[in-house]
PAKOL-319916 format. One record per residue (C-alpha): chain; residue number from 1; y, z, x. Coordinates in steps of 0.5 Angstrom, whole numbers, always signed. Example, Ala and Ser with C-alpha at 12.3 -4.5 7.8 and 13.67 -1.06 7.14 Angstrom:
PAKOL-319916
<marba ch="A" i="1" Y="-9" Z="+16" X="+25"/>
<marba ch="A" i="2" Y="-2" Z="+14" X="+27"/>
This chain:
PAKOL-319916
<marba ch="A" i="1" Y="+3" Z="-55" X="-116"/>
<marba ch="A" i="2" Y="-4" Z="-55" X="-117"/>
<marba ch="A" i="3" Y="-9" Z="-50" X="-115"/>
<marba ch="A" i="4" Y="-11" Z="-55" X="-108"/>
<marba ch="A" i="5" Y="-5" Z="-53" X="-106"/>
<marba ch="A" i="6" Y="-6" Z="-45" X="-106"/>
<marba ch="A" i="7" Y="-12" Z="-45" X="-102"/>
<marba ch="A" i="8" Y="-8" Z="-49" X="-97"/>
<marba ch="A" i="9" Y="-3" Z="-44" X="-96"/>
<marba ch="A" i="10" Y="-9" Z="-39" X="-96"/>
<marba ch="A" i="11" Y="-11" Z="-41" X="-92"/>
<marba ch="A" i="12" Y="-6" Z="-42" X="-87"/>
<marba ch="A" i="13" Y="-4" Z="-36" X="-88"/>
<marba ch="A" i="14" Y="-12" Z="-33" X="-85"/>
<marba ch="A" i="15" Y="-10" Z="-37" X="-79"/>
<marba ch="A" i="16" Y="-4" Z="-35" X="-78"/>
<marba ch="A" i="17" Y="-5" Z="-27" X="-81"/>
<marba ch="A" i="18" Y="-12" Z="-27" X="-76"/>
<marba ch="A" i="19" Y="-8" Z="-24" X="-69"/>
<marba ch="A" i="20" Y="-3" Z="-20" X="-73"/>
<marba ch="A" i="21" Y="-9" Z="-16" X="-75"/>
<marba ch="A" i="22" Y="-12" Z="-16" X="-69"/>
<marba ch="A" i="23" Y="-6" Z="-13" X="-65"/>
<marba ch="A" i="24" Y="-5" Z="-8" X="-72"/>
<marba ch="A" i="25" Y="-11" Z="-5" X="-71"/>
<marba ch="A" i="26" Y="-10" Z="-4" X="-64"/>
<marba ch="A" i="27" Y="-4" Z="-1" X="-65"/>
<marba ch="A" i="28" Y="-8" Z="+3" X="-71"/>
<marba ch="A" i="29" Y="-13" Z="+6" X="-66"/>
<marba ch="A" i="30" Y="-8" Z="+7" X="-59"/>
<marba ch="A" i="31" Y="-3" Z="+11" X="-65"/>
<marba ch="A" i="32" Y="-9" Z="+15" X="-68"/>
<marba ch="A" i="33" Y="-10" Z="+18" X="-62"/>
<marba ch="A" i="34" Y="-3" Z="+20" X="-60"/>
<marba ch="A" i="35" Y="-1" Z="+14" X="-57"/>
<marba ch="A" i="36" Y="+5" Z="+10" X="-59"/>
<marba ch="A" i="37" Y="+3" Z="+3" X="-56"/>
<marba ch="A" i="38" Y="+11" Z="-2" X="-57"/>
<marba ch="A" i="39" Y="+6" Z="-5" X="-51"/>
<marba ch="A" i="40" Y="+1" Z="-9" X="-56"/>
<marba ch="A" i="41" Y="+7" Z="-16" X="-55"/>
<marba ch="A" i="42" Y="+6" Z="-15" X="-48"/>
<marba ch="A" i="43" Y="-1" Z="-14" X="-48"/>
<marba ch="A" i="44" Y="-2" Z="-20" X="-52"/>
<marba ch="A" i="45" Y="+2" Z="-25" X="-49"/>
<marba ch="A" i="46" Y="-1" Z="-23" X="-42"/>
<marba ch="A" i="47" Y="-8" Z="-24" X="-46"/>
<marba ch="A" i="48" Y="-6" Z="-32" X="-48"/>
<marba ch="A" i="49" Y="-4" Z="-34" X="-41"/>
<marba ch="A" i="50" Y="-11" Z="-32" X="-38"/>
<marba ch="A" i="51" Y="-15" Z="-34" X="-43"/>
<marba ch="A" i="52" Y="-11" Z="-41" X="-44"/>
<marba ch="A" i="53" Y="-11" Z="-42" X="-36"/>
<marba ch="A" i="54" Y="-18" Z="-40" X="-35"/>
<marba ch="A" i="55" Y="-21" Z="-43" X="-42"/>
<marba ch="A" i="56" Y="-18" Z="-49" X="-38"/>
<marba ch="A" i="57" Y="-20" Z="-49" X="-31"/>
<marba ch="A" i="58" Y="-26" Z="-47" X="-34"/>
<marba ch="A" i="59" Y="-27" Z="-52" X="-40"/>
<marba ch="A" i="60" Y="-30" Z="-45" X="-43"/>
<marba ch="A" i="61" Y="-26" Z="-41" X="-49"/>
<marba ch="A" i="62" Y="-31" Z="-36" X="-48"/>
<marba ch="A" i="63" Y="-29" Z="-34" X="-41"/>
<marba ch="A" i="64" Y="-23" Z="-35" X="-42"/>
<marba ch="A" i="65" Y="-24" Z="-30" X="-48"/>
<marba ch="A" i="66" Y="-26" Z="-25" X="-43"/>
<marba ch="A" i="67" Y="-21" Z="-26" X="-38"/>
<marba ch="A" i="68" Y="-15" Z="-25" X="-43"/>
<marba ch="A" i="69" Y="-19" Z="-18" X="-45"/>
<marba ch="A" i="70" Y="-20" Z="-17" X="-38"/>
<marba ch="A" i="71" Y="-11" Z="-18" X="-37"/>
<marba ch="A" i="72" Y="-10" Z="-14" X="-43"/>
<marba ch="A" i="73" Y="-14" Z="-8" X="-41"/>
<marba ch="A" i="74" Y="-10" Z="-8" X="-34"/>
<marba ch="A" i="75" Y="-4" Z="-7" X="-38"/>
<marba ch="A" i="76" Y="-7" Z="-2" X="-42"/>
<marba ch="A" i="77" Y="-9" Z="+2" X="-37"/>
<marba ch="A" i="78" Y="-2" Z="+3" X="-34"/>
<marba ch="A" i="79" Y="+0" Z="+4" X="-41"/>
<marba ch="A" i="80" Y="-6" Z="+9" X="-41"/>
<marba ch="A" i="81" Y="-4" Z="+12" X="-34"/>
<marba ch="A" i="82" Y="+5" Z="+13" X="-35"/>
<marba ch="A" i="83" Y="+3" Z="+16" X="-42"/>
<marba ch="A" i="84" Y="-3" Z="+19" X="-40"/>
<marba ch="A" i="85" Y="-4" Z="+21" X="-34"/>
<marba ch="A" i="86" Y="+3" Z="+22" X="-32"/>
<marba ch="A" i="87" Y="+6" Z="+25" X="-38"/>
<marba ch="A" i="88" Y="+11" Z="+19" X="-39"/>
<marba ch="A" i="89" Y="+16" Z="+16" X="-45"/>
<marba ch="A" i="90" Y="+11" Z="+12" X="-49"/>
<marba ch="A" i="91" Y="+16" Z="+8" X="-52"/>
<marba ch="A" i="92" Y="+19" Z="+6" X="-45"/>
<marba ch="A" i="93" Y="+13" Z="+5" X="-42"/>
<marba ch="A" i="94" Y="+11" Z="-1" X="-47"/>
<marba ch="A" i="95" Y="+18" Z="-4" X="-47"/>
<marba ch="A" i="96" Y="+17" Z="-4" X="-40"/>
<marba ch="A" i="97" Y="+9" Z="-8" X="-40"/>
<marba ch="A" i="98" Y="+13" Z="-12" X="-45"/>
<marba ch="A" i="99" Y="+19" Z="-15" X="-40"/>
<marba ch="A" i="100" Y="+13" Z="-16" X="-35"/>
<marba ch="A" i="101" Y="+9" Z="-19" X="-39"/>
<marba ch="A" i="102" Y="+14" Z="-24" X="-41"/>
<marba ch="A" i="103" Y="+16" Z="-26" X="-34"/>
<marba ch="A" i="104" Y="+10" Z="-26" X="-30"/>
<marba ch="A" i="105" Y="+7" Z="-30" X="-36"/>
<marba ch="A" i="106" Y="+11" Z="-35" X="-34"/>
<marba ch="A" i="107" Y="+11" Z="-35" X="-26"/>
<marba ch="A" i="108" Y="+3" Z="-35" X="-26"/>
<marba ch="A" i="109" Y="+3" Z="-41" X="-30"/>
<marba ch="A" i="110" Y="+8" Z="-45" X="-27"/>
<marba ch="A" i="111" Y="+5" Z="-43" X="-21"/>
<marba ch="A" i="112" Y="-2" Z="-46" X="-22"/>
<marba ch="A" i="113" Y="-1" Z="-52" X="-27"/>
<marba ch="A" i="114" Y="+7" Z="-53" X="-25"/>
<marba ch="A" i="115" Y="+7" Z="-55" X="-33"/>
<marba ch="A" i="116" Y="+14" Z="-52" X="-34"/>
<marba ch="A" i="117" Y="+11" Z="-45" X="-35"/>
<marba ch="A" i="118" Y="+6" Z="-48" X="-39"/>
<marba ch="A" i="119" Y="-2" Z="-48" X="-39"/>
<marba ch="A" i="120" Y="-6" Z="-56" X="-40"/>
<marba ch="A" i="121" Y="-8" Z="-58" X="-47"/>
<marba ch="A" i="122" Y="-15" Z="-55" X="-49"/>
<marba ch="A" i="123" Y="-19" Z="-60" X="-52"/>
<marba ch="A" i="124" Y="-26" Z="-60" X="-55"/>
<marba ch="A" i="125" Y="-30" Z="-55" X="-52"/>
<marba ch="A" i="126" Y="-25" Z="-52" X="-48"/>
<marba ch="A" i="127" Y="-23" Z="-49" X="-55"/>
<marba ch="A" i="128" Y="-27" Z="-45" X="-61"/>
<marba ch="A" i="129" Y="-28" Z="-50" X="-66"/>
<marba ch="A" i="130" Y="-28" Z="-48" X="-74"/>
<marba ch="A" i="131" Y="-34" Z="-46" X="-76"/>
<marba ch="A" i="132" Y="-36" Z="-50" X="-83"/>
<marba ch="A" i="133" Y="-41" Z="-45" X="-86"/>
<marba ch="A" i="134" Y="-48" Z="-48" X="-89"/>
<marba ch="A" i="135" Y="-46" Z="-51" X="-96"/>
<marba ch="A" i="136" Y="-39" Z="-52" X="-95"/>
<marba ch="A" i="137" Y="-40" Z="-60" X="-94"/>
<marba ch="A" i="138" Y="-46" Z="-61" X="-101"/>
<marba ch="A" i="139" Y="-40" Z="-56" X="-105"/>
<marba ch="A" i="140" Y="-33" Z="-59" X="-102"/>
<marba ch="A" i="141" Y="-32" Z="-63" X="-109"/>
<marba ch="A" i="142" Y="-34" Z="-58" X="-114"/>
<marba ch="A" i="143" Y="-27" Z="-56" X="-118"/>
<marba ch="A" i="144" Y="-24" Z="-49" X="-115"/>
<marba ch="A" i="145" Y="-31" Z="-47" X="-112"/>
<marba ch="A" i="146" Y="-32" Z="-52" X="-107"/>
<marba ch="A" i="147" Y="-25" Z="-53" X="-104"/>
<marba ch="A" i="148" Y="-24" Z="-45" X="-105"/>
<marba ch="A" i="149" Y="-31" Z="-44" X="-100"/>
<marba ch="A" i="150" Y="-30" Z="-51" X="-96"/>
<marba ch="A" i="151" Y="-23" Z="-49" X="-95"/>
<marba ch="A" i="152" Y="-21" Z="-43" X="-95"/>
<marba ch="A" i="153" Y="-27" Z="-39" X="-93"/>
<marba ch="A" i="154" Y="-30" Z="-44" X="-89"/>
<marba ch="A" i="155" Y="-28" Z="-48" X="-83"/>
<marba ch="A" i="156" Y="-25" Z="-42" X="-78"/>
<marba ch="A" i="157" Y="-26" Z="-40" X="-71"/>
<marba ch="A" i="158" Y="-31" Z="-34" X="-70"/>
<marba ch="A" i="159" Y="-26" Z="-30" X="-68"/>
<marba ch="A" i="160" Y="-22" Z="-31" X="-74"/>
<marba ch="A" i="161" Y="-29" Z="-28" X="-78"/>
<marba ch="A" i="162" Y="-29" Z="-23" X="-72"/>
<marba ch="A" i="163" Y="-22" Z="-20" X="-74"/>
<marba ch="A" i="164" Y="-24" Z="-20" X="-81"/>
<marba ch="A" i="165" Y="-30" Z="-16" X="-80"/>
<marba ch="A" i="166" Y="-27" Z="-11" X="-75"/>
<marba ch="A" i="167" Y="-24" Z="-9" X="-81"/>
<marba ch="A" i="168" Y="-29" Z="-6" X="-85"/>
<marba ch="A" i="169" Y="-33" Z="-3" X="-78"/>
<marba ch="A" i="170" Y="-26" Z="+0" X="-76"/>
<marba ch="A" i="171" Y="-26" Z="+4" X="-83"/>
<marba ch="A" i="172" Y="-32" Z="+5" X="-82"/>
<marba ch="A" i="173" Y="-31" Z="+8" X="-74"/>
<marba ch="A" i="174" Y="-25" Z="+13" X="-76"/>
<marba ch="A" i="175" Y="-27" Z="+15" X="-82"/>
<marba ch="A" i="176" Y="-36" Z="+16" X="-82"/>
<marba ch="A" i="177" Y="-36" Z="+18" X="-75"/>
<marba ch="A" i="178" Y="-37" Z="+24" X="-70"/>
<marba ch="A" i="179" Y="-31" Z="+19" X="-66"/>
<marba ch="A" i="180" Y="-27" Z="+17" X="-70"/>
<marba ch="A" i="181" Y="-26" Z="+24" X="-73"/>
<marba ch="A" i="182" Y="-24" Z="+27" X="-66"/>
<marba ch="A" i="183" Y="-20" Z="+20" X="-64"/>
<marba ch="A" i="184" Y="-16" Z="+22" X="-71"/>
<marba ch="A" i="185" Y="-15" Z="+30" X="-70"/>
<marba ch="A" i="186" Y="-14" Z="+27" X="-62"/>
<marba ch="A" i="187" Y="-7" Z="+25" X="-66"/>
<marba ch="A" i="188" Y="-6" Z="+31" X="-70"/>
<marba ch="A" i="189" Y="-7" Z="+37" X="-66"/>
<marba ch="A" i="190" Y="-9" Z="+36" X="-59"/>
<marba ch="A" i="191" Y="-11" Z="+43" X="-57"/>
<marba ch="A" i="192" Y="-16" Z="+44" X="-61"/>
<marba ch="A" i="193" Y="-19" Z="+39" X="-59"/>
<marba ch="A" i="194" Y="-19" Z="+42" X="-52"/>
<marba ch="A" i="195" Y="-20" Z="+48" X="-54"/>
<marba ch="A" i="196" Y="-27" Z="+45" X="-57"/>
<marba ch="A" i="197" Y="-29" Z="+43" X="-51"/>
<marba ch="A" i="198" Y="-27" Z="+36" X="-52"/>
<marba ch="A" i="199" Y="-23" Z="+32" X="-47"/>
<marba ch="A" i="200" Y="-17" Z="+30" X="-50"/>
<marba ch="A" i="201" Y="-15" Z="+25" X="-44"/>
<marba ch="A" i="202" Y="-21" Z="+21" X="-45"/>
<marba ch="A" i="203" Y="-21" Z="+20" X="-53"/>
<marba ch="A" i="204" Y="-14" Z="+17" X="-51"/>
<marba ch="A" i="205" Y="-16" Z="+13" X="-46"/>
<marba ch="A" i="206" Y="-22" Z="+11" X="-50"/>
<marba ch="A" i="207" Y="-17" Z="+9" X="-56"/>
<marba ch="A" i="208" Y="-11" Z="+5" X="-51"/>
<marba ch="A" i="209" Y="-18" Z="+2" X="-48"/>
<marba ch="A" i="210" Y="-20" Z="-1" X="-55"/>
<marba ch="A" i="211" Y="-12" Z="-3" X="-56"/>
<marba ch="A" i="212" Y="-12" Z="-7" X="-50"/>
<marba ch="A" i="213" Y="-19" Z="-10" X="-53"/>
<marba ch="A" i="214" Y="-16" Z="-13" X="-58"/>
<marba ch="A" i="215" Y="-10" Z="-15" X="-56"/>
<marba ch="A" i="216" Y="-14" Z="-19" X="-52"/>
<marba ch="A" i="217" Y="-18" Z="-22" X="-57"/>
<marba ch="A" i="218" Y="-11" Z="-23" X="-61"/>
<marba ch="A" i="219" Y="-7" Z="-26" X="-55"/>
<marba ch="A" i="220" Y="-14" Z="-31" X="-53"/>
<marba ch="A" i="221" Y="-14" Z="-34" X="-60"/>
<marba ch="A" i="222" Y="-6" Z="-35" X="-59"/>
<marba ch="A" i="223" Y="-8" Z="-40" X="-54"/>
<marba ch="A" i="224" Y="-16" Z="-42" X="-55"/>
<marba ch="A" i="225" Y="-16" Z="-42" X="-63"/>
<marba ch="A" i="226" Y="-10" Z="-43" X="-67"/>
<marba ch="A" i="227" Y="-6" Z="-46" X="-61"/>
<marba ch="A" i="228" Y="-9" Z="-51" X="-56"/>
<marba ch="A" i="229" Y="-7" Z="-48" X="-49"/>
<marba ch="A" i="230" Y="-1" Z="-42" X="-47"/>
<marba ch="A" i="231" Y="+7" Z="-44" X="-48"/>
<marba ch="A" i="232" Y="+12" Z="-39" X="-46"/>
<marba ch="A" i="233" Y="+13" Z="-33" X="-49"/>
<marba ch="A" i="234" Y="+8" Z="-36" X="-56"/>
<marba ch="A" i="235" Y="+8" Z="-30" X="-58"/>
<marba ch="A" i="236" Y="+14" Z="-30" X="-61"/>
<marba ch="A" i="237" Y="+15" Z="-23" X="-63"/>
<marba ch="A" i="238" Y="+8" Z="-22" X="-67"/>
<marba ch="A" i="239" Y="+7" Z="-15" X="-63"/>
<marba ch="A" i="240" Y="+13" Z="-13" X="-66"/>
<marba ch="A" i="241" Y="+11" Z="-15" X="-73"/>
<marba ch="A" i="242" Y="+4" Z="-12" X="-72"/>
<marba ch="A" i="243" Y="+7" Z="-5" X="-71"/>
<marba ch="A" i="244" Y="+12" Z="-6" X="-78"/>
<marba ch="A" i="245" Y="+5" Z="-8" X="-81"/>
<marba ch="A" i="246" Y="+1" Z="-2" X="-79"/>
<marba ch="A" i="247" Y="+7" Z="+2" X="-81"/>
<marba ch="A" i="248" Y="+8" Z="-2" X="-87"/>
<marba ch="A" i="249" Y="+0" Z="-1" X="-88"/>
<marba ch="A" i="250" Y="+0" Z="+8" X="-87"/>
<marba ch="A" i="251" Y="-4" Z="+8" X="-80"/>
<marba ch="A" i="252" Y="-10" Z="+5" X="-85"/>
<marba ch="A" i="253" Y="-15" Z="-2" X="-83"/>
<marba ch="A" i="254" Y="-15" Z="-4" X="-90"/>
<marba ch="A" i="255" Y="-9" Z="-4" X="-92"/>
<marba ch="A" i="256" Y="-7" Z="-6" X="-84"/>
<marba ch="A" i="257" Y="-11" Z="-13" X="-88"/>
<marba ch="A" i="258" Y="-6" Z="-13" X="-93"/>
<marba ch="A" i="259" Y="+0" Z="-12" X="-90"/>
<marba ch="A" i="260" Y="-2" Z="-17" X="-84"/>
<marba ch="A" i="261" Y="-4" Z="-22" X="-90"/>
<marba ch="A" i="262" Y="+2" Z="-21" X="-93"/>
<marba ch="A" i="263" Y="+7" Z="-23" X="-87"/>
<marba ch="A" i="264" Y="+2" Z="-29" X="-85"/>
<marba ch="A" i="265" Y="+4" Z="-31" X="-92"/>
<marba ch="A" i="266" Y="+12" Z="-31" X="-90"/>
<marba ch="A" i="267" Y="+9" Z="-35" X="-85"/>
<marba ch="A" i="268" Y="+5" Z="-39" X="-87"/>
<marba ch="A" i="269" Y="+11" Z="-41" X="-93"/>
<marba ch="A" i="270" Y="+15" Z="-44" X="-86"/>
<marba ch="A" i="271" Y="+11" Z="-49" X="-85"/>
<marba ch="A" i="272" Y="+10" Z="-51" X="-92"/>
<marba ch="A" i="273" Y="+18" Z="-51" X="-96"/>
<marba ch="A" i="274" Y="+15" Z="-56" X="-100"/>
<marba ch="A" i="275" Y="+10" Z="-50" X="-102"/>
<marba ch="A" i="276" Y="+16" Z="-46" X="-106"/>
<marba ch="A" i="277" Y="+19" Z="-53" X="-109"/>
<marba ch="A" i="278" Y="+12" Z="-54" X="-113"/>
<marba ch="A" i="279" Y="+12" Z="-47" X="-116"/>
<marba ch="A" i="280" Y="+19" Z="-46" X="-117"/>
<marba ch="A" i="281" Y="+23" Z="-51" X="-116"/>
<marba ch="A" i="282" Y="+26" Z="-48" X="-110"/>
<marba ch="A" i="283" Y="+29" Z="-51" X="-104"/>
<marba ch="A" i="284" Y="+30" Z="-46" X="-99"/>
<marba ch="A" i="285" Y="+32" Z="-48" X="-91"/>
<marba ch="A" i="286" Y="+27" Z="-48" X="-86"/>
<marba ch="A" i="287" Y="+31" Z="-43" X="-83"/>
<marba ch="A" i="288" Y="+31" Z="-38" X="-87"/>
<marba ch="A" i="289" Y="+24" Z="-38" X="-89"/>
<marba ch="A" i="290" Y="+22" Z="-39" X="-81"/>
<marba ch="A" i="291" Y="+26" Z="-31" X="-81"/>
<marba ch="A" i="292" Y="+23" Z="-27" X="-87"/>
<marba ch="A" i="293" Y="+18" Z="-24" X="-83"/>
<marba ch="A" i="294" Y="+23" Z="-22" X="-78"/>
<marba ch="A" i="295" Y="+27" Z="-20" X="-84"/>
<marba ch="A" i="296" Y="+22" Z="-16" X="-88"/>
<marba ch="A" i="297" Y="+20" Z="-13" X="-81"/>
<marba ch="A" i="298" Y="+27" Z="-10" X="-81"/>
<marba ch="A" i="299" Y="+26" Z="-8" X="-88"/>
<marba ch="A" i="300" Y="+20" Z="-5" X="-86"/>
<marba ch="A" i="301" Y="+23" Z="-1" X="-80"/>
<marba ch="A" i="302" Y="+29" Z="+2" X="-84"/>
<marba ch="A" i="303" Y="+26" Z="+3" X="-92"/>
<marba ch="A" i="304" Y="+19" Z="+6" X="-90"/>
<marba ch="A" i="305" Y="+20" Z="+9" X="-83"/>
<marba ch="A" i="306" Y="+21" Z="+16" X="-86"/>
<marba ch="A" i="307" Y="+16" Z="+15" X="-92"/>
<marba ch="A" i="308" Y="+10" Z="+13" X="-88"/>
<marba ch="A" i="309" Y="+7" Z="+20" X="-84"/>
<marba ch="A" i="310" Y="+5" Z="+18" X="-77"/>
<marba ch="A" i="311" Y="+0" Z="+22" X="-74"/>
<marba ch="A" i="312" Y="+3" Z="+28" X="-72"/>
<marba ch="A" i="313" Y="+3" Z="+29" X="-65"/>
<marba ch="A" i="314" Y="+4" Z="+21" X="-63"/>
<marba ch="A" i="315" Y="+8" Z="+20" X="-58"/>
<marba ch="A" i="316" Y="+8" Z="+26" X="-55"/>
<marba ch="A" i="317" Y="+5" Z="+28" X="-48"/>
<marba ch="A" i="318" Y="-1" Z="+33" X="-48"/>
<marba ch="A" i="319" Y="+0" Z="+39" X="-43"/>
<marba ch="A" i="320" Y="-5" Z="+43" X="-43"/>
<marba ch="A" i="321" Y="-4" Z="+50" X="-43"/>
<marba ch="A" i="322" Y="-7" Z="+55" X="-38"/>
């Protein structure tokens, strides 16, 4: 196996790793604040059939950028309002955006392309092209180098660098800053922070707001970026993967990197089965490795469920006290 090989199944799994990022970190900040978000599927998926339909009526990712995030945020906001608002069950409410988004993508696709529940194929300018970073061209045949900075770092959508650099700015948000302090102690002791005079109902809608945000984003790049138009059901249980992901990684954004880096590696080794064979002279089917980020999500779930400490008063609805 030569080391050409490495970078292109990191590479691979930079793509594929970029919207379970993005909907981790969403889950990271709806949780942070109290607000379990089983919903971050839904919102994805609903987030990739506007902007793959948008993008192609209009021949613009970046409207259909904003018409996905424009979807999500609708979504977050019942979610905001039946866990919020009206004091709801937060896990059923999620499920429930989950089984609507599922359907309702599929029917409005159907019913403006009549496709079979699917977008038109985006093309050229109608979806975010890879970006080469200066040099990467002159320094492509260096050895090591070249191929590490012109195929690994370079050569990837804005929003797949956005996704990265959210990453830095959200440690960055919750741990140096007067809001991600209150955001954070939102999810830990809500009445004290009502008792300082701050509202705790607007604090969690602000951190469900921020996951609708980016879900949307996760979901656009589903459909304008890695892929080229929306399909049924794209999403293919990645929101369900983020949340493994996010409690793999302790409700932190740099281990939320890692963690998420990690399950698009497992993916990214389904799509290269020869990868396996070069290195260790492995044959393993095309099923099994298809399954190990489902598997691994499991494992997840049932070894490090009572392990990682979520925020204390996540999913409990805040009633505050005359």
């Amino acid at each position: 196996m030569s080391y050409l090989d490495l970078i292109q199944i990191l590479g691979s799994t930079v793509r594929l790793g970029v919207p379970l990022l993005l909907a981790c970190l969403a889950g990271l900040y709806s949780e942070r604040a109290g607000i379990f978000d089983i919903g971050l599927e839904g919102k994805m998926l609903v987030a990739a059939c506007f902007s793959g339909a948008i993008a192609a009526v209009s021949g613009s990712p970046w409207i259909g950028l904003a018409a996905g995030i424009s979807a999500s945020l609708l979504f977050a906001g019942i979610h905001g309002l039946a866990a919020i608002t009206f004091r709801g069950n937060q896990l059923i409410s999620g499920v429930a955006i989950n089984f609507l988004a599922s359907g309702l993508t599929v029917l409005i696709a159907q019913k403006w392309f009549g496709q079979g529940g699917r977008t038109p194929p985006l093309s050229g300018a109608a979806r975010f092209e890879p970006i080469i970073l200066p040099g990467a061209q002159a320094i492509k045949d260096v050895p090591f180098i070249g191929p590490l900075y012109h195929g690994l770092i370079s050569g990837h959508s804005v929003l797949v660098y956005l996704a990265f650099a959210l990453v830095p700015f959200s440690a960055w948000l919750l741990y140096g800053t007067r809001f991600g302090l209150r955001l954070r102690a939102v999810g830990e002791n809500p009445a004290a922070v009502d008792t300082a005079g701050i509202s705790v109902v607007r604090l969690r809608f602000a951190a469900v707001a921020i996951a609708g945000v980016l879900c949307g984003v996760a979901g656009a790049y589903l459909a304008t970026a890695l892929s080229a138009g929306f399909g049924k059901e794209m999403t293919s249980g990645r929101g369900y993967i983020a949340l493994a992901a996010l409690i793999f990684a302790k409700w932190r954004p740099w281990y939320a990197l890692g963690a998420t880096m990690l399950f698009g590696f497992l993916q990214a080794l389904a799509l290269r089965p020869d990868f396996l064979v070069k290195l260790a002279g492995l044959t393993v089917p095309t099923q099994l490795l298809e399954s190990l980020p489902y598997i691994m999500t499991v494992f997840i779930l049932a070894g490090f469920v009572g392990k990682a400490i979520p925020p204390r008063a996540g999913g409990e609805p805040y009633v505050k006290e005359r």
